[in-house]
Structures are given as structure tokens and as C-alpha cells.
TORKOL-4160 file (C-alpha; in steps of 0.2 Angstrom, whole numbers, padded with zeros to 4 digits, m for minus):
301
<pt num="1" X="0027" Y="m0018" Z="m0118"/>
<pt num="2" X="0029" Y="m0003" Z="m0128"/>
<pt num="3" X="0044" Y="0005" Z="m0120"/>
<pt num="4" X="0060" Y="m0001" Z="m0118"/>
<pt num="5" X="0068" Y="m0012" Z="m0104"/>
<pt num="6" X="0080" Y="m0002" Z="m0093"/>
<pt num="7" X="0098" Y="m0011" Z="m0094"/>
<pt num="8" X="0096" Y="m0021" Z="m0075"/>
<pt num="9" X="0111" Y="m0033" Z="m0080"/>
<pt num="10" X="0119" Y="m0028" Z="m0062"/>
<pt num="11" X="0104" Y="m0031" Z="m0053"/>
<pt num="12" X="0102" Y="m0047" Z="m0062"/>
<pt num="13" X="0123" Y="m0054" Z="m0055"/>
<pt num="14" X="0117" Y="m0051" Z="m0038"/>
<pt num="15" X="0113" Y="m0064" Z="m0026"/>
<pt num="16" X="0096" Y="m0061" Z="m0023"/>
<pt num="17" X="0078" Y="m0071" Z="m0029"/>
<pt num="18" X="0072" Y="m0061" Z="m0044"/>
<pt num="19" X="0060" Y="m0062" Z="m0057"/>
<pt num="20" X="0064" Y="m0054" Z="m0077"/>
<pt num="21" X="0051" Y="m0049" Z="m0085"/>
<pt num="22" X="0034" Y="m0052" Z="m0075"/>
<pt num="23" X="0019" Y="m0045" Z="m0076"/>
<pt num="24" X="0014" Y="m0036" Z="m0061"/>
<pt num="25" X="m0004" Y="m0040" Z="m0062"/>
<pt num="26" X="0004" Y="m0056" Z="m0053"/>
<pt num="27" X="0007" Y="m0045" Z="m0039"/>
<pt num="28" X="m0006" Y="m0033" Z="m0036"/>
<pt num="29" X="m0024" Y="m0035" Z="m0030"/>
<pt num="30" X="m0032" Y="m0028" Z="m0044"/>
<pt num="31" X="m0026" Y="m0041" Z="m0058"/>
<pt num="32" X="m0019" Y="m0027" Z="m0070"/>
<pt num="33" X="m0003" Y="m0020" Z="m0074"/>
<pt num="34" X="0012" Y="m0025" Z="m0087"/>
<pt num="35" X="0029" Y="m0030" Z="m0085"/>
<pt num="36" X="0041" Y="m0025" Z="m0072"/>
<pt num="37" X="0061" Y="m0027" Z="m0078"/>
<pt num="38" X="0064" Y="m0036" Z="m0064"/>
<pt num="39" X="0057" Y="m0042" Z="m0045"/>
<pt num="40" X="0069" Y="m0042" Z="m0034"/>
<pt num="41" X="0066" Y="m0051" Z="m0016"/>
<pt num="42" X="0079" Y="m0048" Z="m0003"/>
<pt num="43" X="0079" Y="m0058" Z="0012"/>
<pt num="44" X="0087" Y="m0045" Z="0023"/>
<pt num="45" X="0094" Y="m0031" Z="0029"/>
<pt num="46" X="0112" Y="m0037" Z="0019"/>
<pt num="47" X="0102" Y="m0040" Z="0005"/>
<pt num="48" X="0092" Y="m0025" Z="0000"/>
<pt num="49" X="0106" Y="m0012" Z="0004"/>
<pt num="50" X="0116" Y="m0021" Z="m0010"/>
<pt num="51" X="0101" Y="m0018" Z="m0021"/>
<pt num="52" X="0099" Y="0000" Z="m0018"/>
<pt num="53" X="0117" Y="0002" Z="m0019"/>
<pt num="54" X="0118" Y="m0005" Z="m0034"/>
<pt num="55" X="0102" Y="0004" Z="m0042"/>
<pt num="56" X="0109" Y="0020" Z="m0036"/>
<pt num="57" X="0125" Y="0017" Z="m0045"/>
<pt num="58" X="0117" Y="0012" Z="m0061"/>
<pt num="59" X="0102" Y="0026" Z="m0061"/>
<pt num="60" X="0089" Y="0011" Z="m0058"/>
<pt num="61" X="0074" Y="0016" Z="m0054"/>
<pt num="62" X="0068" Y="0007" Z="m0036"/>
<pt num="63" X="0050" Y="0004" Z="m0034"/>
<pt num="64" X="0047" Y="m0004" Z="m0016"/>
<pt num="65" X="0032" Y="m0017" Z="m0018"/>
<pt num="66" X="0018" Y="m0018" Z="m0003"/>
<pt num="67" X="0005" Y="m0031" Z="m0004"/>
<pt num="68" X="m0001" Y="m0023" Z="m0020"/>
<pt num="69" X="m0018" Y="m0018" Z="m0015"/>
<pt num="70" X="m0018" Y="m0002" Z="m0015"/>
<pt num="71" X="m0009" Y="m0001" Z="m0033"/>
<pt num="72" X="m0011" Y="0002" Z="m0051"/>
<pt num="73" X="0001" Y="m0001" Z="m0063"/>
<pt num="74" X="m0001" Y="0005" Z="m0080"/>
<pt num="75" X="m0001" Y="m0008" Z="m0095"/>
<pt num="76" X="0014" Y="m0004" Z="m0101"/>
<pt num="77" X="0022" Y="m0011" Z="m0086"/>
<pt num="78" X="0037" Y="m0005" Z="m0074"/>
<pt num="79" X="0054" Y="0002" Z="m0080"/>
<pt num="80" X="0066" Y="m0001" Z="m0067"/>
<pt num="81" X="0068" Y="m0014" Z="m0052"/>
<pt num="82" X="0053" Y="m0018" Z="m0041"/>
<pt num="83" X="0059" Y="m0023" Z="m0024"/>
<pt num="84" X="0047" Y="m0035" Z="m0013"/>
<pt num="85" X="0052" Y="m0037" Z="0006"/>
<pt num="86" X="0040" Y="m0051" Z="0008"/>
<pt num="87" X="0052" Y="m0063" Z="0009"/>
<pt num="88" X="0065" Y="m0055" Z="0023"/>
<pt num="89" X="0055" Y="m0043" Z="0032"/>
<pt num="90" X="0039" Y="m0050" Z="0039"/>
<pt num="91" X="0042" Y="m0053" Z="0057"/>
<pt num="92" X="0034" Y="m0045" Z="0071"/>
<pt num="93" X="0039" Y="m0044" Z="0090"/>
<pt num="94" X="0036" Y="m0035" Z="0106"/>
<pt num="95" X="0045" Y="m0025" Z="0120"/>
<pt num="96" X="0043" Y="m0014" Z="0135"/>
<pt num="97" X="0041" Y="0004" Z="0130"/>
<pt num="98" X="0048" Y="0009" Z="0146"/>
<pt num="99" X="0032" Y="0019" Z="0151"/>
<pt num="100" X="0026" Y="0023" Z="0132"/>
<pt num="101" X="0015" Y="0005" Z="0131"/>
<pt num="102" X="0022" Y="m0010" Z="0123"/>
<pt num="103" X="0031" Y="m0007" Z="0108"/>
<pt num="104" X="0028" Y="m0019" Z="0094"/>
<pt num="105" X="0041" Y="m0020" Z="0083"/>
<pt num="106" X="0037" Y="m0025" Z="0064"/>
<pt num="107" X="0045" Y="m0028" Z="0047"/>
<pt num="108" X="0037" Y="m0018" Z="0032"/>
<pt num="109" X="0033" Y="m0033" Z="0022"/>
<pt num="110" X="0021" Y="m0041" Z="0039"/>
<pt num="111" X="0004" Y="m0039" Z="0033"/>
<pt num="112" X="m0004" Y="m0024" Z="0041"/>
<pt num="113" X="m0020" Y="m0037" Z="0045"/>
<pt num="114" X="m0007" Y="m0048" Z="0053"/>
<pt num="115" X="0002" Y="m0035" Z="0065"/>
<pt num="116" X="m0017" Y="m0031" Z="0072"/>
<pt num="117" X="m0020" Y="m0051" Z="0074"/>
<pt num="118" X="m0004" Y="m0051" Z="0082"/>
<pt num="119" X="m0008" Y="m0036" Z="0092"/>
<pt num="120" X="m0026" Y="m0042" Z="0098"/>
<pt num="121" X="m0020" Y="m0059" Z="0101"/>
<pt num="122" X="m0006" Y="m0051" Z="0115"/>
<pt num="123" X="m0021" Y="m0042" Z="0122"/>
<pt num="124" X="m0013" Y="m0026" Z="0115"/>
<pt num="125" X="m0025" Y="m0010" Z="0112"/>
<pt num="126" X="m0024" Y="0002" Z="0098"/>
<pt num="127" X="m0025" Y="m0007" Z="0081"/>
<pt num="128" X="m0042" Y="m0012" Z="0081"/>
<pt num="129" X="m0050" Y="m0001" Z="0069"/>
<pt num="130" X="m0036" Y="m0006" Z="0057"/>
<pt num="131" X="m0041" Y="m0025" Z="0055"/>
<pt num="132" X="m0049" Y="m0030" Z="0040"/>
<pt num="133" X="m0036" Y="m0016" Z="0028"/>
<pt num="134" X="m0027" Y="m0028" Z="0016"/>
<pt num="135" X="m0010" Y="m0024" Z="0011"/>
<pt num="136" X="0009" Y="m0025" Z="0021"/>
<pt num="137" X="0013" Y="m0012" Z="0035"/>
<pt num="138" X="0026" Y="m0002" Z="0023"/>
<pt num="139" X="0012" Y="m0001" Z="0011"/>
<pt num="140" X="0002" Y="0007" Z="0025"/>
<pt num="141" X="0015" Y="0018" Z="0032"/>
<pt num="142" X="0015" Y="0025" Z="0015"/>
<pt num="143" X="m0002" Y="0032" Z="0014"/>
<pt num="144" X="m0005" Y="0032" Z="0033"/>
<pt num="145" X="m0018" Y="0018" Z="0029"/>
<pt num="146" X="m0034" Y="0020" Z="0042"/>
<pt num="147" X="m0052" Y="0019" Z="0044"/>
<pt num="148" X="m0064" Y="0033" Z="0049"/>
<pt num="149" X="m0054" Y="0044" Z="0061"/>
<pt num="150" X="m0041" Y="0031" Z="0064"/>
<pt num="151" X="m0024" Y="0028" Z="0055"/>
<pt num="152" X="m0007" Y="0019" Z="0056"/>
<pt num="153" X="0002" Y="0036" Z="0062"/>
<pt num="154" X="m0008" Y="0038" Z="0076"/>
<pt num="155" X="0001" Y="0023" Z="0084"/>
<pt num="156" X="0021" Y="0026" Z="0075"/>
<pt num="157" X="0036" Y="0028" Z="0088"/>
<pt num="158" X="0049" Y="0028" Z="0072"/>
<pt num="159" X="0049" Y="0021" Z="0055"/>
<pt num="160" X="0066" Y="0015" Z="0048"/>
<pt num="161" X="0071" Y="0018" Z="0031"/>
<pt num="162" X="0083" Y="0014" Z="0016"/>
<pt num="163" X="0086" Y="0030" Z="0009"/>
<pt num="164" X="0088" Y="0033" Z="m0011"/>
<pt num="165" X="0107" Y="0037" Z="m0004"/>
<pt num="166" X="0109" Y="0020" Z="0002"/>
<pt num="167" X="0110" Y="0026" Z="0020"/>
<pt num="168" X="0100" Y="0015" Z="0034"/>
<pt num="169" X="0089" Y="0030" Z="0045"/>
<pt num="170" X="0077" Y="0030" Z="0058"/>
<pt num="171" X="0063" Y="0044" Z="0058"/>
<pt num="172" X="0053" Y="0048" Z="0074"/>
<pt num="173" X="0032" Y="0051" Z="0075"/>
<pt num="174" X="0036" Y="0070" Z="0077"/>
<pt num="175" X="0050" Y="0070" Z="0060"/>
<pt num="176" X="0035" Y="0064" Z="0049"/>
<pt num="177" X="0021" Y="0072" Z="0043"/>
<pt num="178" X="0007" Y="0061" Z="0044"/>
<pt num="179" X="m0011" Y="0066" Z="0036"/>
<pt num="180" X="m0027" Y="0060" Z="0027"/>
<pt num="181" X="m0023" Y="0044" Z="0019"/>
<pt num="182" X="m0004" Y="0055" Z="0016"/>
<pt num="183" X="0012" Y="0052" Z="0023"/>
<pt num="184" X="0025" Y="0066" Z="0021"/>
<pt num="185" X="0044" Y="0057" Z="0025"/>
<pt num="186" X="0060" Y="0068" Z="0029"/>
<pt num="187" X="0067" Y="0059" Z="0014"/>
<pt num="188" X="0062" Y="0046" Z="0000"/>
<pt num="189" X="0068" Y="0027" Z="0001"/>
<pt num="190" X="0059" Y="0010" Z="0005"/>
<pt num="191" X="0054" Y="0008" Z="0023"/>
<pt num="192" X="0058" Y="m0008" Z="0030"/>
<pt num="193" X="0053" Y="m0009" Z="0049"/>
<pt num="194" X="0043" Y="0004" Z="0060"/>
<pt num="195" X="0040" Y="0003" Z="0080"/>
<pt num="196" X="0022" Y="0005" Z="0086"/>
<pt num="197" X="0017" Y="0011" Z="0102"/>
<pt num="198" X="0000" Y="0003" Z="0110"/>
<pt num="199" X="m0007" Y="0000" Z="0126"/>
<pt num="200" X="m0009" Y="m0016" Z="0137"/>
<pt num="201" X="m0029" Y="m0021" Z="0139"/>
<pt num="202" X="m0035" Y="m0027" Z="0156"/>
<pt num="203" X="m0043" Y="m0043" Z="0145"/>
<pt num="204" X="m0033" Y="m0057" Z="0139"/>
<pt num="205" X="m0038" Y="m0053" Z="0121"/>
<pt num="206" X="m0044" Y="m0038" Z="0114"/>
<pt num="207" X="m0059" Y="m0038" Z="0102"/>
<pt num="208" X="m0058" Y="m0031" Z="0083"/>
<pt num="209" X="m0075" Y="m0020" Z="0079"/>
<pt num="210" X="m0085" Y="m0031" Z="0067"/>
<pt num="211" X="m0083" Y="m0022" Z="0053"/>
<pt num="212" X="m0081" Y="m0030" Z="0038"/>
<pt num="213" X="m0072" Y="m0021" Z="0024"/>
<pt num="214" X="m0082" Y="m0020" Z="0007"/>
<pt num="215" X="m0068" Y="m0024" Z="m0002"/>
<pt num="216" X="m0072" Y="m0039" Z="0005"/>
<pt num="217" X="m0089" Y="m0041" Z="m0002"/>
<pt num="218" X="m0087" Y="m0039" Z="m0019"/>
<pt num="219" X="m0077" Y="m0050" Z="m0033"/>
<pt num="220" X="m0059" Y="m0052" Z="m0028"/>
<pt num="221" X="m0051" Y="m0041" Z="m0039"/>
<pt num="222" X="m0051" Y="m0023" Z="m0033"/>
<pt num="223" X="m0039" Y="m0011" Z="m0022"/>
<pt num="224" X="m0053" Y="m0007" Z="m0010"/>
<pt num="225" X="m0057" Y="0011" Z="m0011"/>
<pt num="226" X="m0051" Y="0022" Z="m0027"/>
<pt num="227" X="m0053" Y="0041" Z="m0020"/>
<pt num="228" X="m0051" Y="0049" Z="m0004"/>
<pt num="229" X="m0065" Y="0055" Z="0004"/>
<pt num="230" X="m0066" Y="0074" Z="0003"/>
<pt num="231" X="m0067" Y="0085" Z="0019"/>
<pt num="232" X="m0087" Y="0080" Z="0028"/>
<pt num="233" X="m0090" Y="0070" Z="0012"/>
<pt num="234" X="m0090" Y="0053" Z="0007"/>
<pt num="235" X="m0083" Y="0048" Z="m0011"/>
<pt num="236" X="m0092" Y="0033" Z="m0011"/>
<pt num="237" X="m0110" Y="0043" Z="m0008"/>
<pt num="238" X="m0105" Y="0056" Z="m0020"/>
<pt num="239" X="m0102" Y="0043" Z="m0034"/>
<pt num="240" X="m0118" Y="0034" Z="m0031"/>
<pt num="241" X="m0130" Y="0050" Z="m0029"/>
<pt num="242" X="m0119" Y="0053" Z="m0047"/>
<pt num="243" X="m0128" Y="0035" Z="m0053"/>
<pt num="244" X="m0111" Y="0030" Z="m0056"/>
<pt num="245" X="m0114" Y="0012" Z="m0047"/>
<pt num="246" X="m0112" Y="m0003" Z="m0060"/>
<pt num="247" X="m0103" Y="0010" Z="m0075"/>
<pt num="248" X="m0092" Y="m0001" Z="m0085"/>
<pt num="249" X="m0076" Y="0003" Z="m0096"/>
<pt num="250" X="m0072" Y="m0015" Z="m0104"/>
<pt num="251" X="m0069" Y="m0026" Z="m0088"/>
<pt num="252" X="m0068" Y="m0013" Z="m0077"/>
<pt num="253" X="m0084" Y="m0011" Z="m0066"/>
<pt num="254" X="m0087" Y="0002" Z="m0053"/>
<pt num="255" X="m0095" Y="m0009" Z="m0039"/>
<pt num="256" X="m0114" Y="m0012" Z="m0037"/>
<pt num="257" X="m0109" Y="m0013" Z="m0018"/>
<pt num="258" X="m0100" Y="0001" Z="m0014"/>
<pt num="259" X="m0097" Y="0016" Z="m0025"/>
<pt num="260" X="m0078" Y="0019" Z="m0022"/>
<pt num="261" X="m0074" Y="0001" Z="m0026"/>
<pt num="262" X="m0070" Y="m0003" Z="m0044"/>
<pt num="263" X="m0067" Y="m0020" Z="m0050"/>
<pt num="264" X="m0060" Y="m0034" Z="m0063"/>
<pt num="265" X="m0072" Y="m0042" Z="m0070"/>
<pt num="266" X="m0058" Y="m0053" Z="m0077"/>
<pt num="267" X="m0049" Y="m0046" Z="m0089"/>
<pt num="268" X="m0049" Y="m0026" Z="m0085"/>
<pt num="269" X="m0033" Y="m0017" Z="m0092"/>
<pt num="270" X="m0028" Y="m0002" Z="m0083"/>
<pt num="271" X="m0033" Y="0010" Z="m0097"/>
<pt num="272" X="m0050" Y="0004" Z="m0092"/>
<pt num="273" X="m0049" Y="0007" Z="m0071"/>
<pt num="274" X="m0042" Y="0025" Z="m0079"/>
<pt num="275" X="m0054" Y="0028" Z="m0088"/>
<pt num="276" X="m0069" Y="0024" Z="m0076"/>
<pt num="277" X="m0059" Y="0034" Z="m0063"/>
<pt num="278" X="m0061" Y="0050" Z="m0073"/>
<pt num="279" X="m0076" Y="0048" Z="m0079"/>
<pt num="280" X="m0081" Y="0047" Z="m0060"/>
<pt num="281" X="m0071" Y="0063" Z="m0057"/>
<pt num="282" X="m0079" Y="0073" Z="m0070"/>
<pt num="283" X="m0098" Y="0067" Z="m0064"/>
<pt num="284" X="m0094" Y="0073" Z="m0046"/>
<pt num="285" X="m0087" Y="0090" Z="m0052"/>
<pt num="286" X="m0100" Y="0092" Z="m0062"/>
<pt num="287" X="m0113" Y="0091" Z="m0049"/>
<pt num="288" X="m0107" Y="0093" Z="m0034"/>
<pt num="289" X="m0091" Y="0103" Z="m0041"/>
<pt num="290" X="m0080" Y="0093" Z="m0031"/>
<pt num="291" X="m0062" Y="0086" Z="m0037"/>
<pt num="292" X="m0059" Y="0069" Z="m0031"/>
<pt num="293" X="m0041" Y="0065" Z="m0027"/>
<pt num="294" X="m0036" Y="0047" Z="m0030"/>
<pt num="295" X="m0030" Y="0036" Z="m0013"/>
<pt num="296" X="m0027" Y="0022" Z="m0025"/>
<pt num="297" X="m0007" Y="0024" Z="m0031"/>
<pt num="298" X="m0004" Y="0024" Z="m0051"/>
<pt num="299" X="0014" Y="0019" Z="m0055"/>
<pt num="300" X="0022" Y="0015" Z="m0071"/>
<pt num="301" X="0025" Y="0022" Z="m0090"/>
């Protein structure tokens, strides 16, 4: 590690499971990353307000970990806190909307591929498109994660938040600005729990498409797709027509499979993954003079 560890001695006192010191290609899909300062993993609500408290008072940065798959973190690792809600927030129930559907209610560290199951197993419509996308629901609120014309904001009631302030909020569909593979929030903090509204199927058990991801055909070491598709395009084409497929940068491959895939062959460093990824950008501009915009999120020094 090449910078220097932010001081995370308070965070360190507090009664939480944490980890000093870890690498984060531990935690994300893609294998690759440095160290994080610290892991922190509340276990609820008590918890993680006590951990932002505490970073906000000391100037920590707080970084709210997902599932990781849609990550990249730079070799030189994390300065700050990493929080995972993993542990505390994972749980998943349902109620009456009162006329709006069934409401399923969900913590932001419940796998987005486990709400679906949960939601076609209850015979519930309106998350089938979704199944198959790795990563937690926060993760997914985050970048409104979807498929074709479908995303997770299509089917939000409210998302509750920690704020950066400390303060426990609850936004509603029609407060956030929901887009392409975007999601713009009335203020910045770590979501822990959102309501989704979905409909009740006159079978017993709803029926996902069979569709399965190509991230799940290739070796197991990728965040599924690195660009968003630009507007009647698809990245993926564009890479391929640009003979991009099978382009190496150390470990770093660019998938024969899928064109907007790039894996680990093993030992990738993030420099690599970078470095394929603007070589792709440049090809594209070049000959369709297009600017891919990433989907994958790059965090760290």
C-alpha cells in the first residue's frame, strides 16, 4: 500500500466485527483490489448508526459495501472505513400494500437474486427480469440494477437511508431520480432497507425468463458488464465489431464470450482491468465515435 492508513482507532473501540487491514479483492467479484483500513460489519440498525456517528466525528471516510460485483478497487486499496451490512441486514418480509400490491419489505445487504427467489416463490410478479443479477439490493438500488427495459426502480415504494449526517430517512419512488443504470438520491448515505411494490400472480409460483447472465458463463472472476450500453446501442457489440474480444493487459482478459465482460485470469491487478477499459474506450470512439461510460464503480486511491 502506497498511501498512508487513515487514523480508524475509534472505529476500531467499537463493539462491532471488523477486519484491519484486508485486502478487498476478498470482497469483491472481480479478485482485485488492496487493502481497506478497516471492515466493519454491523449487525443492526444500533450498530451502524454508531459507526457513522463515529466516522462523521472523526472525518472517516464511509464506503457502504454490496456484494462487490459491480466494483473495482484500485491496488492501492481503501482509505477509510468499509462498512458491510451482510451480517445485520439481510432479511426479507411481506405485507399488504393496502391496494398498491404486496409490499416486500428487504434489508440492503439480502442478495438482489435472493429477494426475486423470495418474490417468485410467494407467487409475487414483477422481479422476474431481475433474477440472475448478482450483488445485494443496496448495491442495486445504487445504480438502479436492471435488465433490458427493466430495473429495480421500477418496483421501489421508499428506500431508507443513513445519511452522511447520521440522520435515519426514508425517500419515496417520486423523491429519487431513478435512470439508466443511475440512481440520483435526495442526499448521500448508505441505504439499508427499501419497500418494493409487486403484484400478486394468479399461479402459485411465478416463473423467472430463462435467461441466463453471461457473467455466468465465463471464468468466475468478473463484475459482469463493465460499460453501459449507449442510447440504441449495445457496448458489448460495439467492442466485438472493434475486435476487442480476447485483448489481454496481464491477467486481465476482455471476455471471448461477451464483449462487455472483462475477466481474472488469476492474478489481474486493477491497473490491468483499467487499462483494458480504456483501451476499449478509445477503439470505440475511434470507430464509431462513441464514449463509453463505465457501469462498473471504481473506488479507492
Amino acid at each position: 500500500m502506497t498511501a498512508h492508513p487513515i487514523d480508524t482507532h475509534a472505529l476500531s473501540q467499537l463493539p462491532v466485527k471488523k477486519l484491519h487491514r484486508r485486502p478487498m479483492r476478498e470482497f469483491t467479484s472481480l479478485r482485485v483490489g488492496g487493502e481497506a483500513d478497516i471492515i466493519l460489519f454491523p449487525e443492526n440498525m444500533d450498530e451502524l448508526q454508531e459507526v457513522a456517528s463515529t466516522a462523521v466525528s472523526r472525518g472517516i471516510p464511509l464506503y457502504p459495501l454490496g456484494g462487490g460485483t459491480n466494483l473495482l478497487v484500485s491496488d492501492q486499496g481503501i482509505r477509510g472505513a468499509v462498512v458491510s451490512l451482510f451480517r445485520g441486514f439481510n432479511y426479507i418480509s411481506t405485507e399488504n400494500g393496502n391496494g398498491q400490491g404486496v409490499i416486500v419489505r428487504a434489508g440492503a445487504g439480502a442478495s438482489l437474486s435472493r429477494v426475486c427467489l423470495f418474490a417468485l416463490n410467494k407467487g409475487l410478479e414483477g422481479l422476474e427480469a431481475l433474477t440472475g443479477i448478482p450483488g445485494s439490493l443496496g448495491g442495486s438500488l445504487t445504480m438502479n440494477a436492471g435488465r433490458n427495459s427493466a430495473s429495480i426502480g421500477d418496483r421501489v415504494k421508499t428506500v431508507k437511508m443513513l445519511t452522511g449526517k447520521g440522520e435515519l430517512v426514508s425517500f419515496t419512488r417520486q423523491e429519487i431520480d431513478f435512470g439508466y443504470r443511475r440512481a440520483e438520491y435526495p442526499a448521500r448515505g448508505v441505504i439499508v432497507e427499501a419497500e418494493l411494490v409487486l403484484g400478486r400472480s394468479a399461479e402459485r409460483v411465478v416463473k423467472a425468463p430463462d435467461r441466463p447472465s453471461p457473467s455466468r458463463q465465463v471464468l468466475p472472476f468478473n463484475a459482469g458488464s463493465i460499460f453501459k450500453n449507449p442510447p440504441g446501442q449495445s457496448a458489448g457489440t460495439l467492442m466485438e465489431e472493434c475486435g476487442l474480444k480476447g485483448e489481454r493487459e496481464g491477467d486481465a482478459q476482455i471476455s471471448h464470450l461477451h464483449g462487455n465482460i472483462i475477466v481474472n485470469r488469476g492474478s489481474a491487478k486493477a491497473a490491468h482491468i483499467l487499462k483494458l477499459m480504456e483501451r476499449a474506450r478509445e477503439s470505440v470512439a475511434a470507430r464509431f465515435d462513441i464514449r463509453l461510460e463505465e457501469e462498473i464503480k471504481v473506488i479507492g486511491e
